[in-house]
N, C-alpha and C positions, 0 to 999 in steps of 0.2 A: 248254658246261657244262650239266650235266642240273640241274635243279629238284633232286633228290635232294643232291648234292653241295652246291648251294649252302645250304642246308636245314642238313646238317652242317658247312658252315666258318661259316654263322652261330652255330651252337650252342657250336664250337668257340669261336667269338669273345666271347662271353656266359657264358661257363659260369661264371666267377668272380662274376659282376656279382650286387649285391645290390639289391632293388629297394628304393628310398625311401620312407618314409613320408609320406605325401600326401595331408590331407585331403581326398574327396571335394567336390565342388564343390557336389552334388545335396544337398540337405539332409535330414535324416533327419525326416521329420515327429512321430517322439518326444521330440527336441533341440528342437523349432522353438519360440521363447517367443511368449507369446499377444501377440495384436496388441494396442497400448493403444485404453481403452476412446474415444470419439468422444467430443469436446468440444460443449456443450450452449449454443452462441454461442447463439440464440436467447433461450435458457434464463437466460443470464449476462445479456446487457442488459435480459430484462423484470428480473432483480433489480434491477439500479443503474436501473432507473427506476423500479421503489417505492421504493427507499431516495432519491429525490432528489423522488419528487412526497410522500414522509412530510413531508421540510421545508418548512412553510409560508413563505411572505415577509411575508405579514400576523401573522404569529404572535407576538404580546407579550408579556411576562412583565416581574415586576418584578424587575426587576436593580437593585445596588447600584452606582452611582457615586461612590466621597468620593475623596476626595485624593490616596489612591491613584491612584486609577484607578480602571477595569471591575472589576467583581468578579461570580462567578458561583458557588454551592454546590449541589449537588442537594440535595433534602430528607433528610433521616434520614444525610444525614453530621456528622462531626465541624469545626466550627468553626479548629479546629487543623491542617484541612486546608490550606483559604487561609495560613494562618502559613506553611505549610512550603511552601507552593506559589510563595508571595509573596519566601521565603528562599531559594528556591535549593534547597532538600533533596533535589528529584529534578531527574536530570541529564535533561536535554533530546537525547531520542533520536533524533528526526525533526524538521525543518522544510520548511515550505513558501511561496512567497510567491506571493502575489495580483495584485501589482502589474501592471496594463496591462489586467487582466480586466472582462467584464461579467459582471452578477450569473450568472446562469445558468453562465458558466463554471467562476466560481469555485464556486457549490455545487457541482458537479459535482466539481470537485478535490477539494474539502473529505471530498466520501463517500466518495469516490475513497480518498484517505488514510486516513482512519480505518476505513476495512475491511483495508487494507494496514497496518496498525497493529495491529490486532487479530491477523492471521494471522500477525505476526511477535513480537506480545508485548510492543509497544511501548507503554511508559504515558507517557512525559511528552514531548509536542511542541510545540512555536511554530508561530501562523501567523501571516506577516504580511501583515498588510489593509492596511497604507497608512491616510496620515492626513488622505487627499481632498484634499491639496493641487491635484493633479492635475486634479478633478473638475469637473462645470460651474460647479457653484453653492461648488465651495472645501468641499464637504461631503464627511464621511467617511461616504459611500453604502456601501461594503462594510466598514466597522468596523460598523454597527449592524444589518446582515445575521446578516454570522460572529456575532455576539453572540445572535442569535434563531435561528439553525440549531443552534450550539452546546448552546443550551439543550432546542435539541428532540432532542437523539440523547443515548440511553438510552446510551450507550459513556460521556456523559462524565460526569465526576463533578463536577469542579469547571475555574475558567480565573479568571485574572486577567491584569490589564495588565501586558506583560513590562516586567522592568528598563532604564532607558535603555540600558544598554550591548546588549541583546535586541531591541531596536527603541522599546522604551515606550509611545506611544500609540500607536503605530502595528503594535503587536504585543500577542497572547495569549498565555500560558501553559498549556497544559491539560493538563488530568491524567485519564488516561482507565480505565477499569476495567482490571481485570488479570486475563486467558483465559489 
């Protein structure tokens, strides 16, 4: 058989055939989306380590303990805030608990959280600190931590000791700015 002949019984054989539509494999570099921008890890941990060396552990303030409980207000709020904080008014969106942790850890959680809070829109969380049963001295070493970190992040507005059925002593209530 010559080259010529087979040439035309191929042709012959094909002649109907429609060919398929089939993306290109090669990508078109006008189609092609931009590559996402690089993540700035470096960048990300020096932030969570100003925001965890801003909370002091020596840090004081006069907080109000009566019979309630803890109680906490930032300046130039409403009084009626604790009321409603204290009642139940805002539902509890996030919690978190402490238990088993050293101080260092749990601050670490703590900013952890309420940055994670913020970029979700979260205002009303519980943390619970434990009520140092567990602890050397039977002290609630992270209940009067949380209560001085709390105090120093501009996020919160107010906290109180949550309802027994919440934890009670051994839990906050906090109510944090609204982004």
């Amino acid at each position: 058989m010559s080259s010529d002949n087979e040439k035309d019984l191929f042709r012959e054989a094909v002649k109907n055939v429609k060919p398929l539509k089939i993306k290109s494999k090669t990508v078109d570099a006008s189609s092609k989306k931009p590559k996402p921008k690089p993540i700035a890890k470096k960048s990300i941990d020096d932030e969570k380590q100003v925001l965890l060396d801003a909370l002091s552990d020596d840090y004081i303030f006069e907080d109000v303990e009566s019979e309630e409980g803890l109680l906490f207000l930032r300046s130039g709020h409403s009084p009626e805030i604790l009321k409603k904080l204290k009642k139940g008014y805002w539902v509890v969106q996030g919690s978190i608990d402490l238990h088993g942790m050293i101080s260092q850890e749990a601050k670490s959680y703590i900013v952890d959280f309420i940055q994670d809070c913020k970029k979700r829109h979260v205002r009303c969380i519980r943390i619970i600190h434990g009520k140092g049963i567990g602890s050397k001295n039977k002290e609630p070493v992270l209940r009067n931590k949380v209560k001085n970190w709390l105090a120093q992040k501009d996020e919160v507005i107010a906290y109180a000791q949550a309802p027994k059925h919440d934890g009670g002593s051994g839990a906050v209530i906090v109510l944090l700015k609204q982004y």
